[in-house]
C-alpha positions in Angstrom: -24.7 13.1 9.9 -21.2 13.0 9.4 -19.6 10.5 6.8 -16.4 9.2 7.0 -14.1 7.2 4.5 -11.1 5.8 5.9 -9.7 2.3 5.9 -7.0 0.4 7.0 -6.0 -2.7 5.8 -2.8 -4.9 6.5 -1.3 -7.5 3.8 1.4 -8.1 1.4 2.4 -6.0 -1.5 1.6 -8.3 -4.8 4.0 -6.0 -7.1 7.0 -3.4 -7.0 5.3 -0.1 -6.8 5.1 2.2 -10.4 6.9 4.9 -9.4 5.8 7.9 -12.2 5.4 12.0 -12.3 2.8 13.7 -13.4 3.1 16.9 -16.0 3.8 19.0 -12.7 6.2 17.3 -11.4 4.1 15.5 -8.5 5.2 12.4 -7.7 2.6 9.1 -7.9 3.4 5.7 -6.9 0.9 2.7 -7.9 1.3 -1.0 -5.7 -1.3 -4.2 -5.2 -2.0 -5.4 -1.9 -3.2 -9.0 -1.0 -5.7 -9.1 2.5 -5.6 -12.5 3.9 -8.4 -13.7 6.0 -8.5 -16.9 7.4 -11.1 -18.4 9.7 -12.1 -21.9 11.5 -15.5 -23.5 9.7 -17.4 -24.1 12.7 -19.1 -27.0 10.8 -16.7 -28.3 9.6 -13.9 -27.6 12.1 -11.7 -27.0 8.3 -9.6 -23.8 8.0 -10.4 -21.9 5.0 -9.0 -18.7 3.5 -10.4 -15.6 1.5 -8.0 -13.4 0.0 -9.0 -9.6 -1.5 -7.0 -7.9 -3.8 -6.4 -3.9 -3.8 -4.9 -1.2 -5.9 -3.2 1.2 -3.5 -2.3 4.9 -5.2 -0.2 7.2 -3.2 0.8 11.1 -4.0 4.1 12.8 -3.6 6.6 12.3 -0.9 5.0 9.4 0.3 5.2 7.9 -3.3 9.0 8.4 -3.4 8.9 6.9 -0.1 7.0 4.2 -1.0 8.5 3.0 -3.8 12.1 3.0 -2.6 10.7 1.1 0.6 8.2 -1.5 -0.2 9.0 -4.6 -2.5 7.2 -7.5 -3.7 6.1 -9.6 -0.6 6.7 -6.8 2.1 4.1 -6.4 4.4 2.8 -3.1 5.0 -0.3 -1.4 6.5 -1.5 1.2 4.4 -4.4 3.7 6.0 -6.5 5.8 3.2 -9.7 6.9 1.9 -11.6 4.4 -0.6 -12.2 5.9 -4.5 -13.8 4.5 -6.9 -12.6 4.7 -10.5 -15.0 4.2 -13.8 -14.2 4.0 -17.4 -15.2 2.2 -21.1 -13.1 0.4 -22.7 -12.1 0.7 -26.5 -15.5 -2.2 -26.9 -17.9 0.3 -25.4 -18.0 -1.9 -22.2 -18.4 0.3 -18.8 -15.5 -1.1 -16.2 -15.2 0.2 -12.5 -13.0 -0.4 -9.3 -12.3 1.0 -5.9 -9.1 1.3 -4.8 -7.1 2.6 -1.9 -5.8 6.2 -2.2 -3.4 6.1 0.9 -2.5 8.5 3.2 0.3 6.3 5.3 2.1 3.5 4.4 3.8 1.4 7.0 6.3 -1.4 7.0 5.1 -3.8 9.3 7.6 -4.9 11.8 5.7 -8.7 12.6 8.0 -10.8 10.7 10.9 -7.9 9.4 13.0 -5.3 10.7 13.5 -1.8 9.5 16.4 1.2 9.3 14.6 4.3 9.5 16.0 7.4 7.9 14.5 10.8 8.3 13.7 12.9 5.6 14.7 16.7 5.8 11.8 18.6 6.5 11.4 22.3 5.4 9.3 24.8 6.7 5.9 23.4 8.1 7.2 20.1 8.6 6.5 18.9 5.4 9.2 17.2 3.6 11.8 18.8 2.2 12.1 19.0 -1.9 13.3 15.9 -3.4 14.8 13.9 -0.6 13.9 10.4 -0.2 15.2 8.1 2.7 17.5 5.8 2.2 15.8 2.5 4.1 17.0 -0.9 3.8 14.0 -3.2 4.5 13.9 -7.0 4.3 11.0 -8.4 2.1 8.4 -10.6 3.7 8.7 -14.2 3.4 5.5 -16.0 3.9 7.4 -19.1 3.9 9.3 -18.4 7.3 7.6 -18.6 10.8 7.6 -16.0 13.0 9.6 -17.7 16.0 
């Protein structure tokens, strides 16, 4: 039986992303995403809403990418595997949480526009060194309507 864990999940970005190295050199960039989902009561013929909140982590290139291109209130689509974390705090309590590990993060183009810039690639196809792209993407606004 074959397992699979991937997910893809659409909202707006709750904070800048982290943008930090690791020892190596490997790039790591750390962002929250809000999930809206909103749905008629059929009782009650009332609209109500349920919002989930995720931690999204995402390695090298695509971190750099990331954190130049998403802002607060952007919304992005971000495809990944699921991982869940564990740990005890300093009062011996035992804390856990899943988050997103991502393997594509996309501005979605609903409500903003984007300039794309390509990154160099180097042998393989895989981006070259430490060039990042230079995009200039309009944060979401919740506020406006889409027409």
């Amino acid at each position: 039986m074959a397992m699979d864990n991937t997910v893809t999940v659409t909202g707006n970005a709750t904070r800048e992303p982290e943008l930090r190295f690791t020892p190596s050199g490997q790039a790591v960039a750390n962002f929250g995403l809000a999930v809206n989902r909103r749905w008629q009561n059929r009782k009650t013929q009332e609209w109500e809403e349920a919002v989930s909140f995720f931690d999204v982590t995402v390695w090298s290139q695509l971190a750099e990418n990331a954190a130049e291109t998403v802002a607060k209130g952007t919304r992005v689509t971000v495809t990944g595997r699921l991982d869940q974390r564990s740990w005890e705090t300093q009062d011996g309590d035992k804390r856990s949480k899943v988050e997103i590990v991502a393997d594509d993060v996309a501005v979605s183009l609903r409500w903003a526009t984007a300039e794309i810039n390509r990154n160099e690639r180097a042998e393989g196809g895989r981006p070259a060194g430490n060039s990042s792209p230079q995009q200039s993407v309009p944060a979401y606004n919740p506020d406006e309507e889409p027409f």
